[in-house]
N, C-alpha and C positions, 0 to 999 in steps of 0.2 A: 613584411608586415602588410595585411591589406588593409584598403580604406572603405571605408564606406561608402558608396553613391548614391547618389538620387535617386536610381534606379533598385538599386538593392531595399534602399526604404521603402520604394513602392513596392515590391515584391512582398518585402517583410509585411505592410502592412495589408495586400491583397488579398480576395478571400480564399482558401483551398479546401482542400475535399479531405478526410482523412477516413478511407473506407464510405461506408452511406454517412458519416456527420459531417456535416457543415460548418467550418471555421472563418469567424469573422475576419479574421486575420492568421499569423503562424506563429503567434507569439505566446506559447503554452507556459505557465508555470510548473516546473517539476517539484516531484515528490520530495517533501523533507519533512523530517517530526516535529511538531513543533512543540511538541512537551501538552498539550493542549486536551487531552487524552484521560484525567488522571480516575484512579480504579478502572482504566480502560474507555471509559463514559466519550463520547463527544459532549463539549460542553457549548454554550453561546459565543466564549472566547474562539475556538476552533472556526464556527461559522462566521463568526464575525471576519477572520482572519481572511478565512478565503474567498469570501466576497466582495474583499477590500479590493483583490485582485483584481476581481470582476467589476467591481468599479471604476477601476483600473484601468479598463480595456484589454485585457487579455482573452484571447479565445476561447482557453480552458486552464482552468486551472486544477491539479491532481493531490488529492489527498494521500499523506504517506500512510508506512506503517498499518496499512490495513491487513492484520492478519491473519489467514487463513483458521485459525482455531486458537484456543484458551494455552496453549504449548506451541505453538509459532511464536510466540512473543519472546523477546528479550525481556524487556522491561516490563514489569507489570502492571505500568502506566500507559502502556501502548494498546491501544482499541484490537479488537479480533472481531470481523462481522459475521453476525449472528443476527437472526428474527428481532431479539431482542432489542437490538436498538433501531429498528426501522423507523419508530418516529423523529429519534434526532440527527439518521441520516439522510430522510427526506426533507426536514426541518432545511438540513445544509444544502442538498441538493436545487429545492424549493428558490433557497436565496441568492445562491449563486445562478439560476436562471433568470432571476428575477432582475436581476445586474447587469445581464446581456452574455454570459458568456456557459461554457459546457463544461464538465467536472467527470473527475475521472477518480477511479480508485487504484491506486498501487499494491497490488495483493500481495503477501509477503509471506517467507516464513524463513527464520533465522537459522535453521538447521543446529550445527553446533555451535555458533556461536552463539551463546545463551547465559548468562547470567541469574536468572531469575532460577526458581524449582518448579520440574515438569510438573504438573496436576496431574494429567492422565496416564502419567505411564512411572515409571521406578530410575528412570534413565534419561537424557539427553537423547535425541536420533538422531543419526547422519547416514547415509550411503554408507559407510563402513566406520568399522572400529577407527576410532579417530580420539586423538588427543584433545579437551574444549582448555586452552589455556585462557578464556574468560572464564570458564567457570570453577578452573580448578582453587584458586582462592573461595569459592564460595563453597566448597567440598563434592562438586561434582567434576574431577580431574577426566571422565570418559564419556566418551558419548559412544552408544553401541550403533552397528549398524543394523539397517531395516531392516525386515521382514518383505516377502512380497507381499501379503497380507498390509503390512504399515503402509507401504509403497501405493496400492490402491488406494486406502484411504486419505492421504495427503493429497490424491489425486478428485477424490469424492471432495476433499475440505476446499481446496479450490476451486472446484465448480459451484459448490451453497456458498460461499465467501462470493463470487461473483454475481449471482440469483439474488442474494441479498441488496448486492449494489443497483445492481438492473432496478428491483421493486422497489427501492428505494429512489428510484428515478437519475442515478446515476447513466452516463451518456455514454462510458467505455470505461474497462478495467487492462489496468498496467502490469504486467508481470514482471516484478521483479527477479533476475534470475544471477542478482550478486552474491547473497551470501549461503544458499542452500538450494530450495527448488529441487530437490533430488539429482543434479546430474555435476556442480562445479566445484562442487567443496572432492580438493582430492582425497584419495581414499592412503 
């Protein structure tokens, strides 16, 4: 078991560099949902949320579930950035600066693991023919694999997914590469 020391504290709370941003200290809050989201929307609960952080003392704190487009999502209560919401993601971004600390988005897309029904396409997509046992209760039991055609565009939705964040004054975006991201979900 380790312990803690004085020195480790000082560490912790030192400033460092992470790429060209500047951290007040190394103490980031990670990505998680917080249900906060709903028809997708950021709402004042959301920002409130993560400025508390910032109030807090945390260096940066990272928004989850940001995802990539309208079918990256699981839930249909989980935000996907788009133009659209640039005012309430500057709104957050704006007050979590405001608090002292930097904000980060965590870009996302669920691959098969999906629950909710695609909008944009007829099917579920994964890297390949693949079994979605979350969604087979909801009567999508398959998810097909891409296209190289699909495979660019996932790749276009993550870059305006993160342009979005940038202009919305967001300080760095997170990729998350646990449940899809085109390369981990095996085939």
């Amino acid at each position: 078991m380790t312990t803690m020391t004085v020195e480790g504290l000082e560490v912790l709370a030192s400033p460092t560099a992470l790429g060209p941003i500047i951290l007040k200290n190394r103490v980031i809050k990670s990505a998680t949902f917080e249900g906060k989201t709903p028809e997708g929307h950021p709402t004042k609960a959301l920002i409130e949320f993560h400025a508390e952080f910032a109030r807090g003392g945390v260096a940066m704190t990272t928004v989850g579930c940001c995802n990539v487009s309208v079918d990256a999502r699981n839930l249909d209560n989980q935000m996907y950035l788009h133009s659209g919401l640039h005012q309430s993601l500057k709104e957050l971004s704006d007050e979590v600066h405001s608090a002292g600390a930097k904000i980060s988005a965590q870009l996302t897309h669920c691959g098969f693991f999906k629950q909710n029904k695609p909008r944009s396409t007829r099917f579920t997509l994964a890297p390949s023919f693949h079994f979605n046992k979350l969604g087979a209760p909801n009567g999508r039991p398959f998810a097909i694999g891409m296209s190289h055609k699909q495979i660019q565009g996932l790749l276009s939705d993550y870059c305006g997914a993160a342009e979005v964040a940038v202009k919305a004054g967001f300080d760095c975006v997170e990729i998350q590469m646990e449940w899809f991201n085109g390369c981990d979900q095996p085939s």
